[in-house]
C-alpha positions as CSV (number, residue, x, y, z in Angstrom):
1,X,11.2,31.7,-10.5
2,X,10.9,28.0,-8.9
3,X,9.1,25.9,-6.6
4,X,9.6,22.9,-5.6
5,X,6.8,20.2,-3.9
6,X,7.8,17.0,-2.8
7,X,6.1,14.4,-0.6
8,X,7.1,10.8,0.3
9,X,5.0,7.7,2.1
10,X,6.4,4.7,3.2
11,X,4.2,1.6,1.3
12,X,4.6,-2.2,2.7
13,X,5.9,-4.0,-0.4
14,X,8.9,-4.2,-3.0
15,X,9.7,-1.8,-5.3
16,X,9.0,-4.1,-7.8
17,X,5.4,-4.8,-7.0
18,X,5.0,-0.7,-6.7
19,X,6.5,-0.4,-10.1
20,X,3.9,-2.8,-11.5
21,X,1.1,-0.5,-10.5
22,X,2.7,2.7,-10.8
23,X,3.2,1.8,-14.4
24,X,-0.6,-0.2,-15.3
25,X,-1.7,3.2,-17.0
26,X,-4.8,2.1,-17.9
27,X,-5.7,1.2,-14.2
28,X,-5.3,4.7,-13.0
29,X,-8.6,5.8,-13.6
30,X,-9.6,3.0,-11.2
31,X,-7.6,3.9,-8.5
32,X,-5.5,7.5,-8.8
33,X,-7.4,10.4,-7.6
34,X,-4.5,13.1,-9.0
35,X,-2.9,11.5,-12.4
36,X,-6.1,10.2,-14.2
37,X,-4.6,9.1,-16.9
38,X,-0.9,8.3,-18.9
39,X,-0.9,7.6,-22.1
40,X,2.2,6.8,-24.5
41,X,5.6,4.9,-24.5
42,X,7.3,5.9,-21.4
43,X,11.1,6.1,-23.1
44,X,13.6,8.7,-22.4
45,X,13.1,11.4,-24.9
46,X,9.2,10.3,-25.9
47,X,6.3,12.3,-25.3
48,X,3.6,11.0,-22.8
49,X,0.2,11.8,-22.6
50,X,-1.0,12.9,-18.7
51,X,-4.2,14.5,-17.4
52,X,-3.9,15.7,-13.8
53,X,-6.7,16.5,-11.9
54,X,-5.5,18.7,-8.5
55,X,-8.4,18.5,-5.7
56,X,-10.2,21.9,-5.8
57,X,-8.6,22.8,-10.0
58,X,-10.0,22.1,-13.3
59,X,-7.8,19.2,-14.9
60,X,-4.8,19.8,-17.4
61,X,-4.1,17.5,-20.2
62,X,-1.0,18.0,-21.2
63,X,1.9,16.1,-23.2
64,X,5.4,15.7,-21.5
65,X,8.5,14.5,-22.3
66,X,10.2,11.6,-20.5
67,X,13.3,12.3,-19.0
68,X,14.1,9.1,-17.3
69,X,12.4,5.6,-16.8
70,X,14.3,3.1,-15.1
71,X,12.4,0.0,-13.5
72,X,11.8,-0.3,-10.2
73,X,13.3,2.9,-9.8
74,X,12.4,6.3,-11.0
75,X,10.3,8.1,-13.6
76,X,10.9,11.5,-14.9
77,X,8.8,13.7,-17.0
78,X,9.0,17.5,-18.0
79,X,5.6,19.4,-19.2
80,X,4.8,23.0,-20.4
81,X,1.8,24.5,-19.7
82,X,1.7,26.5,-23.0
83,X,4.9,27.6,-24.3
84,X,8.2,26.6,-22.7
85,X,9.6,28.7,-19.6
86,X,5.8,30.4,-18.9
87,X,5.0,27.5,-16.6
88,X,7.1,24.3,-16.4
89,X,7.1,21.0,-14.4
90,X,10.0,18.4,-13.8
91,X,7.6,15.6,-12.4
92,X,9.4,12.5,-10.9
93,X,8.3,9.2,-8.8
94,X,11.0,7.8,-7.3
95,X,10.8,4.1,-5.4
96,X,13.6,3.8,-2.7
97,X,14.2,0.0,-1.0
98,X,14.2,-0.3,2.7
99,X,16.5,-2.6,4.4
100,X,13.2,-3.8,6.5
101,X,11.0,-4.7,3.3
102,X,9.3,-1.4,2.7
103,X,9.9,0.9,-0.2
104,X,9.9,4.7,0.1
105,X,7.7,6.3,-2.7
106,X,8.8,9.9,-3.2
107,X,7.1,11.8,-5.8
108,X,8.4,15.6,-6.2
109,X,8.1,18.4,-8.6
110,X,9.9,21.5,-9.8
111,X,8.4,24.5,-11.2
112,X,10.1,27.0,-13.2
113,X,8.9,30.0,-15.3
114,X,7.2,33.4,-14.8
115,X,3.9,32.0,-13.6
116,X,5.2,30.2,-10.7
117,X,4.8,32.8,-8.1
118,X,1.0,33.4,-9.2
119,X,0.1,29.9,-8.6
120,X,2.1,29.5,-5.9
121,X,-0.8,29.1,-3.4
122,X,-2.4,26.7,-5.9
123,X,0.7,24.5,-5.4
124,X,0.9,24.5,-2.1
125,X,-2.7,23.4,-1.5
126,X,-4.4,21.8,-4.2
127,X,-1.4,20.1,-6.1
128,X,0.4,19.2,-2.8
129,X,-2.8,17.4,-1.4
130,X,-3.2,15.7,-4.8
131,X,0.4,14.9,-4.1
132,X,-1.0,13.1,-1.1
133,X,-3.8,11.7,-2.2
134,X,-2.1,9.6,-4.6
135,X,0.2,8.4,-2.5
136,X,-2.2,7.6,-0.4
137,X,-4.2,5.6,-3.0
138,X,-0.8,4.1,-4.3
139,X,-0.1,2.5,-0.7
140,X,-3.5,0.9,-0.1
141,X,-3.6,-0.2,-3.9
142,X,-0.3,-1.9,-3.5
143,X,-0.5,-3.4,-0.1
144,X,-4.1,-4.8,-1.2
145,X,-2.0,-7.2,-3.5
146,X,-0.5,-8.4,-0.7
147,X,-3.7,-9.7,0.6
148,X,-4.5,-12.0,-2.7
């Protein structure tokens, strides 16, 4: 079974400057209303630590591994909720340079495993809003540089 969620907002500002908050961990508290925290060396092939916080769900603490990390670019991680193939996320951000200034700030994930299709309406609400919400938050926290 598999599911994917993906969302994208278009944020007034470089990749660069994006990357720079997207990446200020300890900030996120702060600011992110989804990913609370990040904790770790984000290296292909480490482990990270993330606590999500879906609107409307208890929050999961949970220790993925890195699958990419490439500045100004894209960030990969996969987590397990429990043992591998029972729940699984591929989580990326992805930053994509417009020709007019903007940057387009996808952030997606892929579900597989056997529990997918039970928390398939979980998904579609609360993590897809959360989803949202931290793009959201991303955009106005990003563009407020702008104004300093």
């Amino acid at each position: 079974m598999a599911k994917t969620i993906s969302t994208q907002i278009v944020i007034h500002a470089s990749p660069e400057k994006i990357w720079s908050v997207l990446t200020d961990f300890q900030a996120y508290p702060s600011w992110n209303p989804f990913i609370k925290s990040i904790s770790g060396t984000p290296m292909e092939g480490k482990k990270i630590t993330a606590r999500l916080e879906p609107p409307g769900q208890k929050g999961m603490t949970f220790h993925p591994r890195v699958l990419e990390f490439e500045a100004n670019k894209k960030f990969r991680w996969l987590g397990h909720f429990g043992i591998p193939g029972l729940f699984d996320g591929e989580h990326s951000f992805e930053l994509l340079s417009n020709a007019d200034g903007t940057t387009t700030f996808h952030q997606s994930e892929k579900f597989h495993g056997i529990l997918v299709p039970l928390l398939k309406k979980m998904l579609d609400v609360n993590t897809l809003d959360g989803f949202r919400q931290m793009n959201e938050a991303l955009k106005k926290r990003t563009e407020a540089l702008d104004k300093f």
